[in-house]
Structure formats: structure tokens, C-alpha cells
DOFI-870872 format. One line per 3 residues: for each residue y, z, x of C-alpha. Coordinates in steps of 0.05 Angstrom, whole numbers, always signed. Layout:
<martors>
Y Z X; ...
</martors>
This chain:
<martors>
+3519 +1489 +2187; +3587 +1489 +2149; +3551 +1462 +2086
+3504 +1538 +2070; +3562 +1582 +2064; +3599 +1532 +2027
+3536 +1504 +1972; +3558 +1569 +1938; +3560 +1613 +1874
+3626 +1634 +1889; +3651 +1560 +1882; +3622 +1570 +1812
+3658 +1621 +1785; +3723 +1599 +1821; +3718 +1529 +1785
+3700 +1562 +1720; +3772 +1613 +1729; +3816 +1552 +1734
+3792 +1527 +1657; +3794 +1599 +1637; +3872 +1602 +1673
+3888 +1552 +1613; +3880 +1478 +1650; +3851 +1423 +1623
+3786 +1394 +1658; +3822 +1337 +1694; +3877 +1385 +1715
+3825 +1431 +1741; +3782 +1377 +1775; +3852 +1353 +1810
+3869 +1427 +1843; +3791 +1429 +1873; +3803 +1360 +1904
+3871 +1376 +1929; +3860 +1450 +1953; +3793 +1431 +1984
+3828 +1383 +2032; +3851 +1437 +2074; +3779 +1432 +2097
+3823 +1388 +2149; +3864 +1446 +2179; +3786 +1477 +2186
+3765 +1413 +2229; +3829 +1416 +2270; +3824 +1480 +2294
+3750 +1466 +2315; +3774 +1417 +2357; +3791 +1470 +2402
+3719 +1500 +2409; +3694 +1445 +2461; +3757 +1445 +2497
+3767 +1513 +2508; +3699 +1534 +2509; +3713 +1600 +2481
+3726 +1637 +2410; +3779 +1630 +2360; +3806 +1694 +2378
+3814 +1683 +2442; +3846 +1612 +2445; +3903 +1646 +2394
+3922 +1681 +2462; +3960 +1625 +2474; +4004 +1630 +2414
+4017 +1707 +2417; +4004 +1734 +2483; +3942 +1775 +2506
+3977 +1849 +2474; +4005 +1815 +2412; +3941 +1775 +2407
+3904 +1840 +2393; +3943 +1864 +2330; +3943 +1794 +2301
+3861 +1781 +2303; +3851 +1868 +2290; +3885 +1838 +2223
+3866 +1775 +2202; +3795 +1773 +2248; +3771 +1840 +2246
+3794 +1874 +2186; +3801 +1827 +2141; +3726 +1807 +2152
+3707 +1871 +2129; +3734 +1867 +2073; +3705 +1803 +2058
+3632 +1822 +2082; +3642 +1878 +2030; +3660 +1831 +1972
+3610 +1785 +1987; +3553 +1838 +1996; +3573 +1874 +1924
+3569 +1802 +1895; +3503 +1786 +1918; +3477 +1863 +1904
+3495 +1855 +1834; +3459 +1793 +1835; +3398 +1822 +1855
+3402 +1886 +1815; +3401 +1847 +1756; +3336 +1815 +1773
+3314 +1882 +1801; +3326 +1900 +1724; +3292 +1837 +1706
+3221 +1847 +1748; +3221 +1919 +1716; +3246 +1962 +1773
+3280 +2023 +1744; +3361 +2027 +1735; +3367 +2071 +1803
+3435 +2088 +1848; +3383 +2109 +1901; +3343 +2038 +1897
+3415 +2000 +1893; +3437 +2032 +1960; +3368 +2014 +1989
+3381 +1932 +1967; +3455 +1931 +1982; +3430 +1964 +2053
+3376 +1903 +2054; +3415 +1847 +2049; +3469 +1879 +2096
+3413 +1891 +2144; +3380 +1805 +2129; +3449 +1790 +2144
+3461 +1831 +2211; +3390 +1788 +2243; +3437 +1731 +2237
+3503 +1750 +2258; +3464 +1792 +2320; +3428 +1731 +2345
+3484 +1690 +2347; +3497 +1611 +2348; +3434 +1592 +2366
+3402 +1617 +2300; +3446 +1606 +2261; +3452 +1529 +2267
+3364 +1528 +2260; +3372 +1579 +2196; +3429 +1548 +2171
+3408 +1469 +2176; +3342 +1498 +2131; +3384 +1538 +2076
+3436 +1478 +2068; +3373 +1448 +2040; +3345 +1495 +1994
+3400 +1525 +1972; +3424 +1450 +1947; +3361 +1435 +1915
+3375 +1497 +1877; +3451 +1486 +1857; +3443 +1415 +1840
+3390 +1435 +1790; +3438 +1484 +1759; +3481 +1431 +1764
+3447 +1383 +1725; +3436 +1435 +1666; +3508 +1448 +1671
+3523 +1373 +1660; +3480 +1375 +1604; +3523 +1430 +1569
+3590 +1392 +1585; +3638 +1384 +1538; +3676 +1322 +1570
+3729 +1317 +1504; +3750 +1401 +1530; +3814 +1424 +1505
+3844 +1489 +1522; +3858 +1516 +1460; +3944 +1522 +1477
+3962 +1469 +1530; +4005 +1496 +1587; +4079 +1468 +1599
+4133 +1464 +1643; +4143 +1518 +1682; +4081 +1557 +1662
+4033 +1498 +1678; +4068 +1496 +1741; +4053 +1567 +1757
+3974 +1562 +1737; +3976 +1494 +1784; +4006 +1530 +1840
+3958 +1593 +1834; +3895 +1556 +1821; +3906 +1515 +1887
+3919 +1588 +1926; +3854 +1607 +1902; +3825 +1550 +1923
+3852 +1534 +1988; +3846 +1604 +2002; +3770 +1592 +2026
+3795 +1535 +2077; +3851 +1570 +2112; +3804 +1635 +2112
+3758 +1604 +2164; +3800 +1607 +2228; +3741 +1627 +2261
+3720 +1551 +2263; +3723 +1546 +2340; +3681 +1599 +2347
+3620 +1552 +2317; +3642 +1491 +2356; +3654 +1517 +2424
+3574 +1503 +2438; +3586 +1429 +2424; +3595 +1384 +2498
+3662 +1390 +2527; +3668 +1307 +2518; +3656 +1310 +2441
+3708 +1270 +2405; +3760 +1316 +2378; +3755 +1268 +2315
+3689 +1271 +2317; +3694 +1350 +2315; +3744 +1356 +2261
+3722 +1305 +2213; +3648 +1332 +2204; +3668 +1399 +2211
+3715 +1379 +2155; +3668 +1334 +2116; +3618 +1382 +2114
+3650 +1440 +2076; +3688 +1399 +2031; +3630 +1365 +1997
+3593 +1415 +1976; +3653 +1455 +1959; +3686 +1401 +1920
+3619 +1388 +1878; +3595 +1458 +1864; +3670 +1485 +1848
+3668 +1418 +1800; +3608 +1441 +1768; +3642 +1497 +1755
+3693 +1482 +1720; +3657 +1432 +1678; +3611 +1497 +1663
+3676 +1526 +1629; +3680 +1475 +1580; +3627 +1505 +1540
+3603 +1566 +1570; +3639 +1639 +1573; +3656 +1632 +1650
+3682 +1700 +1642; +3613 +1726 +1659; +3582 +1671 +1698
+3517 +1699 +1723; +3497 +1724 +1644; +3530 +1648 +1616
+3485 +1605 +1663; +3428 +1641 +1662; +3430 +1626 +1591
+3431 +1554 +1598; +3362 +1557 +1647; +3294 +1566 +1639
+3268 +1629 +1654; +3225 +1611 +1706; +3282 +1583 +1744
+3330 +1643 +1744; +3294 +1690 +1794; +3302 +1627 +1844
+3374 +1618 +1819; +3391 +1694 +1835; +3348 +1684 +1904
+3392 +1627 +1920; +3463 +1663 +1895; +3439 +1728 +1956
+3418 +1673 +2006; +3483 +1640 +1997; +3520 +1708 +2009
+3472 +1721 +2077; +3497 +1652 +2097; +3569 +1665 +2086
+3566 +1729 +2115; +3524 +1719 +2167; +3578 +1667 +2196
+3634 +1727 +2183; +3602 +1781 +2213; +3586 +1743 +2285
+3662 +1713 +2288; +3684 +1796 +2270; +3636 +1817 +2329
+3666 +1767 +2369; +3739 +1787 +2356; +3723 +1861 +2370
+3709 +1838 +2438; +3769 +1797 +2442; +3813 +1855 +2431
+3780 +1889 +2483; +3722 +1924 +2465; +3662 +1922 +2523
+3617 +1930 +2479; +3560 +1877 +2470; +3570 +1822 +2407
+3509 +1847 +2374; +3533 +1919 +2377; +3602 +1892 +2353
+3576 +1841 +2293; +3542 +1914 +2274; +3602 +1955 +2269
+3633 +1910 +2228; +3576 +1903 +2187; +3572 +1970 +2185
+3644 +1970 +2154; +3637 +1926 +2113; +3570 +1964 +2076
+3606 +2022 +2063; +3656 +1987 +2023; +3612 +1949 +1993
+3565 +2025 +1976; +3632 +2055 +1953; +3649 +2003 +1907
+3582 +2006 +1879; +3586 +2083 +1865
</martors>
């Protein structure tokens, strides 16, 4: 379940922006390994799932109170999942208005809304039926969408220049500064999934709390450690600035439709997880309303930012 949200485009271009940021390959290949092992703090706070039998945003009641526990998780559950649904969605509708563009449907602001509204609305039949489908959708995309990545992946290694140089090598205190920002960005994804109890809290009440934190762990730092690598060993050669345009130039063309399937598929996965933990923590603060109707209000949210950026 962790690994579909995490077998990811994103990782892609995030691995290719710490080349571009001036480090060498090893130094990049050093800050995925090390920022990607706050995939432990992830596992951790899973532990508390089974034992609590309850959401993330309602066992932090027990660090801030039930009132202050409201204006914590209105921040850093609610709104800031927004947000992120609304990234993620104009990432993936860019995706697919390029091969819109590509299977000759015309350059329209009207058919743009209507496939920014469809993948909001693929990724609301997730969130709105809850745990139950996501772990049977989820254990099927892991699959396919690896299958596709690792093929990219292999292309990629074929393109690698493993003697890279950035042109100017960074010292002292400006190396320093591009180490310390490229691990942010990295552990940034980690420490963004709080919401990790709310995924474990249907395991048994006896599961091992190592057992919970070390897969839950293990299985969003593999695929996040490999497909961030691949990334970065993409840069060495290929204009990361633009990564959609610089690997599709690398494939065949037969393969990129499936490539820009698999980039909105990964996005529905990510999101899909986002928008039923946001539903969740709507109810949390207090809201009677049912999750579904919740998971859709942020949704909801989240597509007009997404529809405004696009305008």
C-alpha cells in the first residue's frame, strides 16, 4: 500500500533538482539515502494505528488537548492537504494534457477543466470508499506502476553518464547549504505523511509494533530511494529542468502514452491516500458530517486550486 504513492514521478524530478542544485552524482545519491530514512519516523507513528484503533488526528489529542487539537490538524491535516491534492492534481493534468495534445484532441481551457475535473473525480472513488479499497487498488497499482518506472528506469540507465561533473563544484559553505536543502526537500515527503496511523489502525490490535513500523517503513523507502535515484542519474545527461519533455525523449513512442498513464495513476494513488486522511481529520475537528462527504470537501478544495492555477 505505501509502495503506489511512493513508485512516483515526483521522485523523478526531485532526484533530477538535486544534480541541477550543483551536486555531484554521489553527493546526490547520499541526500536520497539519508533523507529517505525518515521513512522510520513514518513507521513509528503507525505503530499507533493498532493500538489506538483510531486516526492520526485523533491520537494527537493526546499531545494537544481536544480544543488545541483542532487548530493543529485544521493546519497541518486539513489545509495543508489541500494544498497538496491541488499540486498533485495540476501535475498529473499537465501530464495528461500533453498527451491530450498528443492523441489530437484540440488545445481547449474548456476540455482541460473537464480532465483536471476527471482525475479529481477517479481520485474521490478512492478516498470515498475508504481503507478497504484502497489496500485491493493499491496492492494492483504498486505493480503496474513499477513495471512501468523500472522500464523508464532502465532507459535512463542507458543514458547515464556515471564520470558526471557539475560543471563548478560546490564548497564550503555553499555545498553545505545545497546539502542541507536537498535533504529538506527530500525528507519533506516522509515527515509529510503523519497520517500513517490512519492506514494501520485496521491491522489486529496484537500486531508487533516492529512489525508495523519496519514495513510500513520499508515499503516507502524502496521505491522512493530507487526511483528518486533514477532521477538523479537522469540529470547526468538529460535537461531535468523539463523532465516530462527530457524523458520522453529518451523512449519509444509507443511507450510514452503508458508512461504519462502511469505519471496520473501515480497522482490518483497519492492523492487518493490524502484526500481520505483530510476527510478523516474534518471529522476529527468536529464536523458530523459523514467521511465520504468530508474526503469530498476537501477534494473539492483542493480542485479549485488546482482549476485556478490552471487558468
Amino acid at each position: 500500500m505505501w509502495a503506489a504513492p511512493n513508485v512516483s514521478y515526483l521522485s523523478l524530478v526531485v532526484g533530477g533538482a538535486l544534480v541541477l542544485m550543483g551536486l555531484t552524482l554521489g553527493q546526490a545519491l547520499a541526500v536520497i539515502v539519508a533523507g529517505n530514512l525518515l521513512w522510520a519516523l513514518t513507521g513509528v507513528l503507525a505503530v499507533s494505528g493498532p493500538a489506538a484503533g483510531t486516526t492520526g488526528s485523533v491520537v494527537s489529542r493526546a499531545m494537544y488537548g481536544v480544543n488545541g487539537n483542532k487548530a493543529v490538524i485544521a493546519l497541518t491535516g486539513w489545509l495543508i492537504s489541500a494544498a497538496y491534492l491541488a499540486l498533485n492534481w495540476s501535475a498529473a493534468s499537465v501530464a495528461a494534457f500533453g498527451l491530450a495534445r498528443r492523441l489530437g484532441a484540440p488545445d481547449s481551457p474548456v476540455l482541460d477543466g473537464v480532465i483536471i475535473c476527471g482525475i479529481a473525480a477517479a481520485t474521490l472513488v478512492v478516498s470515498v470508499y475508504g481503507h478497504a479499497t484502497i489496500v485491493r487498488l493499491y496492492s494492483v497499482l504498486s505493480v503496474a506502476l513499477t513495471v512501468v518506472f523500472v522500464v523508464v528506469s532502465g532507459y535512463v540507465l542507458g543514458h547515464t553518464d556515471w564520470s558526471y561533473r557539475p560543471a563548478e563544484s560546490l564548497h564550503g559553505a555553499q555545498l553545505w547549504v545545497t546539502l542541507i536543502g536537498g535533504f529538506a526537500i527530500i525528507a519533506s515527503t516522509p515527515l509529510s505523511y503523519s497520517n500513517s496511523p490512519d492506514l494501520a489502525r485496521y491491522l489486529p490490535r496484537d500486531s508487533k509494533p516492529m512489525a508495523v513500523a519496519g514495513w510500513t517503513a520499508l515499503g516507502a523507502f524502496l521505491p522512493s530511494v530507487l526511483f528518486t535515484g533514477v532521477g538523479a542519474l537522469a540529470a547526468t545527461t538529460l535537461d531535468m529542468s523539463d523532465p516530462e519533455a527530457a524523458l520522453e525523449g529518451i523512449l519509444p513512442s509507443w511507450f510514452i502514452p503508458l508512461f504519462v498513464i502511469a505519471v496520473v495513476l501515480n497522482t490518483l494513488a497519492n492523492n487518493g491516500l490524502t484526500a481520505y486522511s483530510a476527510g478523516l481529520t474534518l471529522q476529527s475537528i468536529g464536523t458530523t458530517a459523514l467521511s465520504s462527504s468530508t474526503s469530498v470537501a476537501a477534494a473539492r478544495s483542493g480542485t479549485t486550486r488546482a482549476c485556478t492555477g490552471r487558468e
